[in-house]
C-alpha positions as CSV (number, residue, x, y, z in Angstrom):
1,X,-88.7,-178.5,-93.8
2,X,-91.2,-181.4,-94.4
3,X,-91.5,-181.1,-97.6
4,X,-87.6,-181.7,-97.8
5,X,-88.2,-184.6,-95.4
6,X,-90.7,-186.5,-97.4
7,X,-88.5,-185.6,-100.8
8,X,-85.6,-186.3,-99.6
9,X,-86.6,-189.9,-98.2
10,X,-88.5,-190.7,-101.4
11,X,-85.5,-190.2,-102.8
12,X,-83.7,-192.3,-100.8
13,X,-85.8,-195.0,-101.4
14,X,-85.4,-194.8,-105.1
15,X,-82.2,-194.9,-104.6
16,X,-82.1,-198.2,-102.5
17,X,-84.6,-199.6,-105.2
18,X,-82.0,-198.2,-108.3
19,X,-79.1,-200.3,-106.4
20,X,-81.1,-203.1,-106.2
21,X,-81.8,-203.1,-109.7
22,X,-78.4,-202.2,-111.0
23,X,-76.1,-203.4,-108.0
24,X,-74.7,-199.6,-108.8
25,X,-75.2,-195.9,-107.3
26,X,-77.0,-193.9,-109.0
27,X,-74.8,-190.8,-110.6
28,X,-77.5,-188.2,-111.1
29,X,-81.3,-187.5,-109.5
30,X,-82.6,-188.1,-112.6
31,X,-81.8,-191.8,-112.9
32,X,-83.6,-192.3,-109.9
33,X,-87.7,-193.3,-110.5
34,X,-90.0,-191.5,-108.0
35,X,-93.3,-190.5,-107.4
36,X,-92.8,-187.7,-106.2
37,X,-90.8,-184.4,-106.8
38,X,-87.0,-183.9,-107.1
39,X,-87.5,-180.5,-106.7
40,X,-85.3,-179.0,-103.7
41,X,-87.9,-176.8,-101.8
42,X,-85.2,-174.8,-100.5
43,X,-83.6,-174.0,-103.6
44,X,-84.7,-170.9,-105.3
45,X,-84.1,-171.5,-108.8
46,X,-85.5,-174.5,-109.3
47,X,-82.4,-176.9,-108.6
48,X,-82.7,-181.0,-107.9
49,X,-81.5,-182.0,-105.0
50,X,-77.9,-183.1,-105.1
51,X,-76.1,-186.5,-105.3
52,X,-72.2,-187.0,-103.7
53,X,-70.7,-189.7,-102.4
54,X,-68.4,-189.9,-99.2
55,X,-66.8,-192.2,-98.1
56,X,-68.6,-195.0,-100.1
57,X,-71.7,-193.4,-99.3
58,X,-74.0,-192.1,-101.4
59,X,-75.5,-189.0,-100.1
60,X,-78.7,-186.9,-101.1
61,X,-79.1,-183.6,-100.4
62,X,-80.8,-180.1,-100.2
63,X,-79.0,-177.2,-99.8
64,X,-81.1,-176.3,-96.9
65,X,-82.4,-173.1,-95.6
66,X,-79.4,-170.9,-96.7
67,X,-79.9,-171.9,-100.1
68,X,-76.0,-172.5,-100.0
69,X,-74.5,-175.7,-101.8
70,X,-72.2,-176.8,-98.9
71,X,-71.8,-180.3,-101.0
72,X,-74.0,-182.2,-98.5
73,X,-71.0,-182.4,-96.0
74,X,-73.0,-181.1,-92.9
75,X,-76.1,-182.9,-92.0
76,X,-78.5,-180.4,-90.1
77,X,-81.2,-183.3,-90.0
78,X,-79.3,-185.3,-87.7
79,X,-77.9,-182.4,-85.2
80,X,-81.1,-181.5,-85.1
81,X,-82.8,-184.5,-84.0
82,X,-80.0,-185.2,-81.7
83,X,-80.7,-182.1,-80.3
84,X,-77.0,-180.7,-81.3
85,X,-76.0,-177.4,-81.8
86,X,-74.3,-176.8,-85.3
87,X,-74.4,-174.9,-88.2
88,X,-75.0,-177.2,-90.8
89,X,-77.0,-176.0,-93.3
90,X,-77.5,-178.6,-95.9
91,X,-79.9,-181.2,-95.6
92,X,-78.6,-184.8,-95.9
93,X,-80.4,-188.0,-96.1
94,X,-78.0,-191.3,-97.1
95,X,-79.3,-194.9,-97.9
96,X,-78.3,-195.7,-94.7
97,X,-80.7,-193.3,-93.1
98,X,-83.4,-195.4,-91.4
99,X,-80.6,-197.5,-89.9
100,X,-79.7,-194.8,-88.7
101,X,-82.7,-193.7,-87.6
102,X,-83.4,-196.9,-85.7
103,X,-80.2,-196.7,-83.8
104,X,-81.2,-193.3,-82.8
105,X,-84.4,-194.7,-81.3
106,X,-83.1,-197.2,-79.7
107,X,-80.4,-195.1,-78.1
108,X,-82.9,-192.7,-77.0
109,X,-85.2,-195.9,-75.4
110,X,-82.3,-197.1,-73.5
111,X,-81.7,-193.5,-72.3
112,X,-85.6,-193.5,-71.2
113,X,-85.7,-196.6,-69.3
């Protein structure tokens, strides 16, 4: 699982740098320039992770523990830091992600105080 993290929000990042440098998405993983591995740890034969867009998203993804291609429409990273139940089983990180993130923190600070 944290080797799908740290993939999947390198990936992420390229792809916030590829938009900056080409004010477009990219369409495929392998436009995108990282350092590290585009390798879906998860897959078993070897795949990328996955690209879609929803909703004028773009949306990066692994298919997760199931190894199931569930075209990155459930995001079990979020339920799960939310504390959810679900069963999502792909693994979704978006370019909005950190904001994401952040608002997340800041909800759970509020919640704290």
């Amino acid at each position: 699982e944290r080797v799908c993290e740290l993939r999947g929000s390198q990936l992420v990042l390229a792809a916030r740098l590829f938009h900056a440098e080409n004010r477009e998405f990219p369409k495929t993983i392998q436009q995108l320039k990282t350092v590290g591995s585009t390798e879906d740890p998860f897959s078993v034969e070897g795949k990328t992770f996955q690209l879609t867009s929803m909703g004028g998203r773009l949306i990066i993804y692994s298919v997760g523990v199931d190894q199931k291609d569930d075209g990155g429409l459930n995001s079990y990273q979020r339920a799960k830091r939310l504390d959810l139940a679900t069963d999502a089983t792909d693994i979704c990180f978006s370019l909005d992600e950190f904001e994401v993130r952040r608002k997340d923190h800041q909800e759970a600070c509020k919640n704290t105080d």
